[in-house]
C-alpha positions as CSV (number, residue, x, y, z in Angstrom):
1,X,-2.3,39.1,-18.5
2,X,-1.5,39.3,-22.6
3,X,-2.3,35.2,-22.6
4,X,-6.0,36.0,-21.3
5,X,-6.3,38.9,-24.2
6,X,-5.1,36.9,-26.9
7,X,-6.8,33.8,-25.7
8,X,-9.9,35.3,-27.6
9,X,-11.0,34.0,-30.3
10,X,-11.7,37.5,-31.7
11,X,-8.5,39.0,-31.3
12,X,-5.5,39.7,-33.8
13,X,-2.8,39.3,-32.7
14,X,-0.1,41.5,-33.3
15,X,3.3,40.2,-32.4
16,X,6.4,42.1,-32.9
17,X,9.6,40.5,-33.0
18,X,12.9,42.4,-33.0
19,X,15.0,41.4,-36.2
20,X,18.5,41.2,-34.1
21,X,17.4,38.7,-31.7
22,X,15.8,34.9,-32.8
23,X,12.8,35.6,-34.4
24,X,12.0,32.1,-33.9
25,X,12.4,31.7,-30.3
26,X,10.8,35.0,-29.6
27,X,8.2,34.7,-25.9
28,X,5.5,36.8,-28.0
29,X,5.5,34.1,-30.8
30,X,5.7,31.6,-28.4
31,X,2.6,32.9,-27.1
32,X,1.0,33.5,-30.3
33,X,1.8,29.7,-31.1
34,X,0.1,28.5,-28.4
35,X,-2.9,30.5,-28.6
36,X,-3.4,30.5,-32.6
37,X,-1.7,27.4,-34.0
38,X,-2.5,27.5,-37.4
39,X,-1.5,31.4,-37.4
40,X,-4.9,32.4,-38.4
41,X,-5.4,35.6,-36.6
42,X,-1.5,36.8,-36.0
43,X,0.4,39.2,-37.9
44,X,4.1,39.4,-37.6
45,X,5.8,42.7,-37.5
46,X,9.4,42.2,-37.8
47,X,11.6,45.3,-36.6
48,X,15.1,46.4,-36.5
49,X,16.0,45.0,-40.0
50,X,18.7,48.0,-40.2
51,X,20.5,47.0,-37.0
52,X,21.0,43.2,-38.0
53,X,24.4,41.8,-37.9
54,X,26.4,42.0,-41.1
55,X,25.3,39.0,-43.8
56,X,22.3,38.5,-42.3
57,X,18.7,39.1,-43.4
58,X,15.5,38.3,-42.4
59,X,14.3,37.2,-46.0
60,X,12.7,33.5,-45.5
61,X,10.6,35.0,-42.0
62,X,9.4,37.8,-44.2
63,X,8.4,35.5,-46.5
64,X,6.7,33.0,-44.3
65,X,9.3,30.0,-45.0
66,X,10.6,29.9,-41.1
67,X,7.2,30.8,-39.3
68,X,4.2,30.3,-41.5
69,X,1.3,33.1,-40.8
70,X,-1.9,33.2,-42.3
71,X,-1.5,37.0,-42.4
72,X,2.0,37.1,-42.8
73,X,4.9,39.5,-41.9
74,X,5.9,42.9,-42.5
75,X,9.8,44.0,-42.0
76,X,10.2,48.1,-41.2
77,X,13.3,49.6,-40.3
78,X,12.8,51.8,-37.1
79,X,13.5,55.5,-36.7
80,X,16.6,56.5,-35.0
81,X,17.1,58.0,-31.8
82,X,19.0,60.6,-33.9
83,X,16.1,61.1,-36.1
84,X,13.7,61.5,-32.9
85,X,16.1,64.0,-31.1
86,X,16.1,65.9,-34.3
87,X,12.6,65.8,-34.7
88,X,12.6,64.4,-38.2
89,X,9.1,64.5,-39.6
90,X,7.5,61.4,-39.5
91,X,7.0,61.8,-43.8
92,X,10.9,62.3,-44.1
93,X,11.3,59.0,-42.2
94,X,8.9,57.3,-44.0
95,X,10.9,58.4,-47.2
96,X,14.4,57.2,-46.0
97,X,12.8,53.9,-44.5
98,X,11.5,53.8,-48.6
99,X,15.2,54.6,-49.5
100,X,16.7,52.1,-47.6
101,X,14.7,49.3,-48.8
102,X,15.6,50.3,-51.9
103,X,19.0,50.3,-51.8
104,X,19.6,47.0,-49.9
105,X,20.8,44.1,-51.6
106,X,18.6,41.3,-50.5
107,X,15.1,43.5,-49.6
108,X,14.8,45.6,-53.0
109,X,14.3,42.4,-54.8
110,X,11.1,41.5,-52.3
111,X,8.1,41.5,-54.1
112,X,5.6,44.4,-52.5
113,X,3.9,44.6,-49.8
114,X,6.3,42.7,-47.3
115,X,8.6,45.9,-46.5
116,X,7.9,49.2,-44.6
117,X,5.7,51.5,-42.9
118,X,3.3,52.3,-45.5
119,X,2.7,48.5,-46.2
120,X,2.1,47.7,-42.8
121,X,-0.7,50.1,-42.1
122,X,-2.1,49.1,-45.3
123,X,-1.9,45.2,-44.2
124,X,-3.4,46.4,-41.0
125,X,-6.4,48.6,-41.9
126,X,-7.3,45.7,-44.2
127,X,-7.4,43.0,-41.5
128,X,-9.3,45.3,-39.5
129,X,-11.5,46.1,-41.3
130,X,-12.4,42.2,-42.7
131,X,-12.2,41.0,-38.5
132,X,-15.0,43.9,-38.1
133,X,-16.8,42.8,-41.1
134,X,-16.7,39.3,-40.1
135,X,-17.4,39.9,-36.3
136,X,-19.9,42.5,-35.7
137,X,-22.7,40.5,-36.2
138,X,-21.9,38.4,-33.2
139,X,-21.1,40.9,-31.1
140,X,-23.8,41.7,-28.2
């Protein structure tokens, strides 16, 4: 059922890969391989960066040197179920997500736009908003 979705032509492709598992062998970049293999229309959202084993770090997929996509990635580090049972705002999450880039030795050297929440949606509004631009007209 996804295949037949992101068969078109039209569609971004969102695919969302857990950072403490093979990014590389993932089935939803498999997929997106198959369907878009010049990663034209696929943005990778990389996940979990806080809960990767100890000495590792998912710098070169960030950065496009493992998996090369046209849009690129984005690395967040997810809310805990802590956090969710104590109903952290969503802003104070944000801010520690911030924090924790920050503070870590391989990410707070990234250059911006490749780490956290804020620069995801901003990635994401923009690419939506170009794929409307460039696609309405030949929509009927």
């Amino acid at each position: 059922m996804c295949h037949h979705y992101v068969s078109d032509e039209r569609t971004i492709i969102l695919c969302v890969l857990p950072a403490n598992a093979d990014m590389t062998l993932s089935d939803g970049l498999q997929m997106a391989r198959q369907v878009d293999e010049k990663g034209h229309r696929t943005v990778g959202v990389i996940t979990k960066l806080d809960i990767m084993d100890a000495g590792t770090n998912a710098k070169n997929m960030l950065e496009g040197k493992d998996v090369n996509l046209r849009l690129g990635f984005v690395g967040i580090k997810n809310r805990s179920q802590k956090d969710i049972i104590d109903q952290v705002p969503v802003k104070k999450a944000v801010e520690a997500e911030k924090k924790w880039f920050d503070q870590h030795p391989i990410y707070k050297d990234m250059p911006p736009g490749y780490l956290g929440i804020d620069n995801l949606t901003k990635k994401l509004s923009k690419i939506l908003f170009t794929h409307i631009k460039v696609n309405l007209p030949f929509i009927t």
